[in-house]
C-alpha positions as CSV (number, residue, x, y, z in Angstrom):
1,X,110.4,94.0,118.7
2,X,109.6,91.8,115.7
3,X,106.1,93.8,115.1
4,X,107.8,96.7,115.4
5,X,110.6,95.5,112.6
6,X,108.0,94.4,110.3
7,X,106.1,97.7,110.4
8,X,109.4,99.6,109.8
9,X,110.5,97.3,106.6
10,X,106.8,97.7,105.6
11,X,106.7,101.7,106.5
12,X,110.2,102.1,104.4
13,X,109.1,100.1,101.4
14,X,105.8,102.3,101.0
15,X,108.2,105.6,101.4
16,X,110.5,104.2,98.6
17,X,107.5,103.4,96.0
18,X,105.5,106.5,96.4
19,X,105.9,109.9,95.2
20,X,106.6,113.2,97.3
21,X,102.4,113.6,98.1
22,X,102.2,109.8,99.0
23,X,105.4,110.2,101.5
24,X,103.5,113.1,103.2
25,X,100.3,111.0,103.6
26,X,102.9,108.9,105.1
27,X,104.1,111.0,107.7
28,X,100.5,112.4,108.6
29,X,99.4,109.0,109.0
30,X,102.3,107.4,111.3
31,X,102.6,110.9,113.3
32,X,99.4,112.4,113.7
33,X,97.1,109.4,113.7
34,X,99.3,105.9,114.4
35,X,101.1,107.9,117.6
36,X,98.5,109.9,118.7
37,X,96.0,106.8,118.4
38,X,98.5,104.5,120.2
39,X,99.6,106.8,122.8
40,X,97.6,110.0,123.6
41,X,94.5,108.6,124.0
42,X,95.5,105.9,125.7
43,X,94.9,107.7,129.1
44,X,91.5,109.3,128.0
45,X,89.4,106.6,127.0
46,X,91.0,103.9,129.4
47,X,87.9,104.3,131.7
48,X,85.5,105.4,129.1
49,X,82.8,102.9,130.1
50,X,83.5,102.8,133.9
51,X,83.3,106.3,134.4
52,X,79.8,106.6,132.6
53,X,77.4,106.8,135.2
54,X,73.9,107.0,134.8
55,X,71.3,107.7,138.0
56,X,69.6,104.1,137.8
57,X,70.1,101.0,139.7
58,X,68.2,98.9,137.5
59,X,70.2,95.8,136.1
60,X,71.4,96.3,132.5
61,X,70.5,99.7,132.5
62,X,73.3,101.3,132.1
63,X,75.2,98.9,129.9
64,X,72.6,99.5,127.2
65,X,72.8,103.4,127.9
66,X,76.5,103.6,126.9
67,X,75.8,101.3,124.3
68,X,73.3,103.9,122.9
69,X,75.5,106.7,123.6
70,X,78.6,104.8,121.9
71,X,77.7,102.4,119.6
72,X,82.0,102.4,118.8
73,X,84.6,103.3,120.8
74,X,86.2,106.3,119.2
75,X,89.5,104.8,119.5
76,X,88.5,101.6,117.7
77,X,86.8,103.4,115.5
78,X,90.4,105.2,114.3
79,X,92.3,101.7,115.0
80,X,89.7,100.4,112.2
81,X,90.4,103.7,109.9
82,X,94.0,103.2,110.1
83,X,94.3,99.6,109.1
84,X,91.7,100.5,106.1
85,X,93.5,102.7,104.1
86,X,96.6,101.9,105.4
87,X,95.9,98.1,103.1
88,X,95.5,99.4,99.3
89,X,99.2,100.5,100.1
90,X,100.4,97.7,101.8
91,X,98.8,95.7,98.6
92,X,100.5,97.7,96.4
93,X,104.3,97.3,98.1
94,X,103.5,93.2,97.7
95,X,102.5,93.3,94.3
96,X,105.5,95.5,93.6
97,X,107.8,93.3,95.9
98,X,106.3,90.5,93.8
99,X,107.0,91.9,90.3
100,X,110.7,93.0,91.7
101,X,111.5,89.4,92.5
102,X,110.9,88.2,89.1
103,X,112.7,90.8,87.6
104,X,115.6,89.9,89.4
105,X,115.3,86.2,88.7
106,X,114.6,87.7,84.7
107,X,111.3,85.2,84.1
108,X,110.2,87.5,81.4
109,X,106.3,86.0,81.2
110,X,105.6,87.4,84.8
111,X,107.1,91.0,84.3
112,X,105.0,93.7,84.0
113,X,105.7,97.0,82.4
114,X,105.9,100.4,84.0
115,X,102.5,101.2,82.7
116,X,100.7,98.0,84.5
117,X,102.2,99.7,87.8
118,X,101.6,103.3,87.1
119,X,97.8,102.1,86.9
120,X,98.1,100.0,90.1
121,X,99.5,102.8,92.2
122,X,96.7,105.4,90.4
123,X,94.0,102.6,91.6
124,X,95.5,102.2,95.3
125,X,95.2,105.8,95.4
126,X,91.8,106.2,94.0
127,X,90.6,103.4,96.8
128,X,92.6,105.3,99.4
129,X,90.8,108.8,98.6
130,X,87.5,106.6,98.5
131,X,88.0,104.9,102.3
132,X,89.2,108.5,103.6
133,X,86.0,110.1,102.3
134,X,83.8,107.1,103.9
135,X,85.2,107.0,107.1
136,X,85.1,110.4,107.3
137,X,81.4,110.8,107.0
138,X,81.1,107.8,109.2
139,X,83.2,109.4,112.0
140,X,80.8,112.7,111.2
141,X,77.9,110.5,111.4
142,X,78.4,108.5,114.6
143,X,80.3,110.8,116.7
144,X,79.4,114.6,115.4
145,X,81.9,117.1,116.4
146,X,80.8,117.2,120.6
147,X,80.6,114.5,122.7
148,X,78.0,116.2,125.3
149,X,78.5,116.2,129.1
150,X,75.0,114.9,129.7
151,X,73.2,112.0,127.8
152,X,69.4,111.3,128.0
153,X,69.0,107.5,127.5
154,X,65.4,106.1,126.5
155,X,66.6,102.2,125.7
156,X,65.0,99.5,127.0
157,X,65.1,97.9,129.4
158,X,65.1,101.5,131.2
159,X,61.6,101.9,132.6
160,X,62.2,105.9,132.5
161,X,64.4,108.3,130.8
162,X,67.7,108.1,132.5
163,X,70.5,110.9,132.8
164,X,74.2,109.6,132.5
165,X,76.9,111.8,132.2
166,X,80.4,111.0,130.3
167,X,83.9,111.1,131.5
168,X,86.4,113.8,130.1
169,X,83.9,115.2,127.4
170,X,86.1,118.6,126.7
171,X,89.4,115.9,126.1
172,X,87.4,113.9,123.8
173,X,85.7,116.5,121.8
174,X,89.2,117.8,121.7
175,X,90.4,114.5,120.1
176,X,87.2,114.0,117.7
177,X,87.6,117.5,116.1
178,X,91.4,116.8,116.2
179,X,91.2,113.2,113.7
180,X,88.5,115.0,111.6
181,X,90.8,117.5,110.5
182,X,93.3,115.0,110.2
183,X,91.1,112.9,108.2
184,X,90.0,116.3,105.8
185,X,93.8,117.0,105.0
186,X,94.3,113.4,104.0
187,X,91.5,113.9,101.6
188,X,92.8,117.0,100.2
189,X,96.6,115.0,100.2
190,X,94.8,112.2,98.1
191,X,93.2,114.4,95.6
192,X,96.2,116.3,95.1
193,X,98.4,113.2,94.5
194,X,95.5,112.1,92.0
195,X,95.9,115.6,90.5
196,X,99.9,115.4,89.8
197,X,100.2,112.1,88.8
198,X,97.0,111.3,87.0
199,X,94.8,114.0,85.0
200,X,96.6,115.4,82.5
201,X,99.1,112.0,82.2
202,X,95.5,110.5,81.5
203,X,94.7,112.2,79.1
204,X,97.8,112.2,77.0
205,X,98.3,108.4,77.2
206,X,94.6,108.7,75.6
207,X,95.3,110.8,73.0
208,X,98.5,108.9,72.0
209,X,96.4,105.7,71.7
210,X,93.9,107.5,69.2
211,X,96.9,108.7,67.4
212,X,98.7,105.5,67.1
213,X,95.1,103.6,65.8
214,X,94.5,106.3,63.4
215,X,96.5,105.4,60.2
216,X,97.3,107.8,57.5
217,X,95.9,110.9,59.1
218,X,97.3,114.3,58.1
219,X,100.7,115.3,59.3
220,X,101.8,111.9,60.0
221,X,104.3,110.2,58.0
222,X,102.6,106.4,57.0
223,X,100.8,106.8,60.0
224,X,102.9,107.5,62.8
225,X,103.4,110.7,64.2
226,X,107.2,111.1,65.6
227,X,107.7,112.6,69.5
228,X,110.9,113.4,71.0
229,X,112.5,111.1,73.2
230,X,111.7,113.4,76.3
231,X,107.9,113.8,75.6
232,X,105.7,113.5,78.5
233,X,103.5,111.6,76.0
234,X,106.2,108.4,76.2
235,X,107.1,109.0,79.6
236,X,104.9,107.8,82.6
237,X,106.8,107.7,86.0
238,X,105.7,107.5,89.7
239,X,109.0,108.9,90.7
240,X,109.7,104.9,91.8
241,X,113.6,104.6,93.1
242,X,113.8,100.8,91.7
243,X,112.3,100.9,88.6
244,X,113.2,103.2,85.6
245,X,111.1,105.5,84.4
246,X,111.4,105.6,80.4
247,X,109.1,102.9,78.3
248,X,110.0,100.8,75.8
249,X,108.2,101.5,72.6
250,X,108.0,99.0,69.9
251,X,110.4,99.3,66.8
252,X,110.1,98.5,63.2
253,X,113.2,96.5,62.1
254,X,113.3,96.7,57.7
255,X,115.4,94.2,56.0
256,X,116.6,95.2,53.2
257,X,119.3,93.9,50.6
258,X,121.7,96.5,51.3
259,X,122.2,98.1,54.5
260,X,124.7,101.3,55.1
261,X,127.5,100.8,56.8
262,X,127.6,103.2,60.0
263,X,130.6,101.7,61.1
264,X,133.2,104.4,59.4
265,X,133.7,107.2,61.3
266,X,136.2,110.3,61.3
267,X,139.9,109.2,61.1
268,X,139.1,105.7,59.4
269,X,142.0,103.7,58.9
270,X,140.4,102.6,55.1
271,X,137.7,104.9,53.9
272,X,135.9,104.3,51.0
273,X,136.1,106.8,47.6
274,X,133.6,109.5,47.4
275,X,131.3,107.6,45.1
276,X,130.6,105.0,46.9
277,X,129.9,107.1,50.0
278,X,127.2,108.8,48.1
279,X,126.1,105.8,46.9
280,X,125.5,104.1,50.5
281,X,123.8,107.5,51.4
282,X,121.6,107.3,48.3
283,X,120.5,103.8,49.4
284,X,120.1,104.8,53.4
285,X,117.9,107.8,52.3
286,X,115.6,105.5,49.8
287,X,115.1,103.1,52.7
288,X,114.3,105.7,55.4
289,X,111.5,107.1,52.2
């Protein structure tokens, strides 16, 4: 029960630090691969090498027939696919848990910002989309989309082309075209996620960074160009649960000899005379100028 206790915590911390695409990549890859992997073809490819006869007596023959036919078992095969691009995420939730922890504990030199993460979680999702497409074509390129009834083997140390025939091959095929499809849709769930997340937030974050090294261009007061506080230019989220969305942007503190006073507000209990009210609004305006 312990493995099963550690996948759960592991399984809930990638649902709480992914966004609504990356929660149904989750769900397609613990129900239609993990279960059907673990349980339903348990049962087909049990016997997968006993049950592959060939018509030879000849010692070693046969072993280096099924070898030919199956270089990998398919289920190995998907066990392997599984724990490959299940690991850019599981990366991801410890370098998050990591960064977490030391915001709790408040050491402010090992905090990162929101942006550092919002790259890490485009990058784990990049590597994710590149492992699905490999396997994919690997799958494609070992196994095809039949595995065949018959099987002419022509290894060595066969002195003659042998026949062997292969156990369940309508179940299997079933299965192959079955986790190709799987594997396609995962693909397309990856791209998508890279598409509502990254492009066009990309491409703003760019343009505010050649805005912001550009000083004194037109239409920008002393070289900054203002944006509201709700801009999708200063706002970069995953759609994380524990960590807020909204960046800090650096401020320009001016020290000057006399500040306004804010402080007086409507139903003061000593308010100054009109003068010097427009006086302190004189100043504030020639400091904001």
């Amino acid at each position: 029960m312990t493995e099963w206790t550690l996948l759960k915590r592991l399984l809930d911390a990638v649902h709480q630090h992914s966004t609504m695409i990356g929660r149904l990549w989750l769900t397609v890859m613990v129900i239609f691969r993990l279960l059907i992997v673990a349980v339903a073809t348990e049962d087909v490819y049990t016997d997968e090498q006993e049950m592959f006869v060939c018509n030879t007596l000849q010692p070693g023959c046969s072993t280096v027939c099924y070898d030919a036919f199956a270089p990998i078992s398919q289920p190995r095969f998907w066990v392997f696919h599984i724990i490959s691009v299940s690991t850019p995420s599981l990366c991801f939730i410890i370098y998050t848990w990591h960064n977490l922890s030391n915001l709790q504990r408040g050491d402010p030199k090992n905090i990162v910002s929101l942006r550092v993460l919002s790259k890490c979680y485009i990058f784990h999702v990049c590597l994710r989309a590149v492992l699905e497409v490999g396997f994919v074509l690997a799958q494609w390129k070992l196994f095809g989309f039949q595995v065949p009834v018959h099987f002419l083997c022509t290894s060595a140390p066969c002195t003659q082309p042998v026949d062997c025939y292969v156990s369940r091959p309508t179940e299997k095929t079933i299965f192959l075209c079955f986790m190709f499809c799987v594997g396609v849709f995962c693909i397309f769930l990856n791209l998508l996620e890279l598409n509502h997340l990254g492009w066009k937030k990309v491409r703003l974050a760019v343009r505010l960074k050649e805005r912001s090294s550009w000083g004194g261009c037109p239409g920008m007061r002393g070289g900054y160009e203002t944006f509201p506080p709700d801009s999708p230019s200063l706002t970069f989220s995953l759609g994380f649960r524990d960590v807020t969305s909204t960046t800090s942007l650096p401020t320009l503190d001016l020290v000057v000899g006399h500040q306004p006073d804010w402080t007086c507000a409507v139903n003061c209990g000593s308010m100054r005379d009109k003068k010097e009210i427009r006086g302190s609004k004189q100043r504030s305006a020639q400091v904001w100028i």
